[in-house]
N, C-alpha and C positions, 0 to 999 in steps of 0.2 A: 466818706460820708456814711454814715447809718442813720436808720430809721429815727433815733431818739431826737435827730435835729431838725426832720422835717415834719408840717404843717400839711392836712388834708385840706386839699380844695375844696370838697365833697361837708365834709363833717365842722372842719376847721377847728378841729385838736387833734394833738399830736399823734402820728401814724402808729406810733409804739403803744400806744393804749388800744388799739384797735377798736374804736366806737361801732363803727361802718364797714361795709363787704368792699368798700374800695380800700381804706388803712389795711385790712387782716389779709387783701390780696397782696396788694405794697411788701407788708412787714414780711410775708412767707416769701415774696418774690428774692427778696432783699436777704435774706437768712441764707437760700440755698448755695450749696455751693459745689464744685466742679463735680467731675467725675471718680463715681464711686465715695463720694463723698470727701474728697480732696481738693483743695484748694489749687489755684490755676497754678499759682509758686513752685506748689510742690511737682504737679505735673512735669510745669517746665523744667527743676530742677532734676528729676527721674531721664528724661528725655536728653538731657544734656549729658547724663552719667553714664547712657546705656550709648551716644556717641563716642563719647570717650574710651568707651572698654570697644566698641565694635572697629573703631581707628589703632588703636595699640591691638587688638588682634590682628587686622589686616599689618601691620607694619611686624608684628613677629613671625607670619607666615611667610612673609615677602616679595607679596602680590603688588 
């Protein structure tokens, strides 16, 4: 879903035009994204790579 599809309670036009301090809060709320500026995907796919390589290092030590 993004902003362009919903309706302000408040103003009652679209949140993407930002009329009102409740749409401009909505539309920034809506925009931000994970950390450091990375999307949750990417996160989780970083976090699954760094298991990956931390699994194949313990198995070529032979712990």
């Amino acid at each position: 879903m993004s902003c362009e599809d919903l309706v302000c309670a408040r103003c009652a036009h679209p949140v993407i035009e930002g009329r009102c301090a409740l749409c401009r809060a909505n539309r920034e709320r809506m925009h931000q994204h994970g950390f450091g500026g990375l999307s949750p995907a990417v996160i989780v796919l970083v976090l699954l790579v760094l298991l990956f390589f931390a699994l194949a290092a313990r198995h070529l030590v032979g712990a």
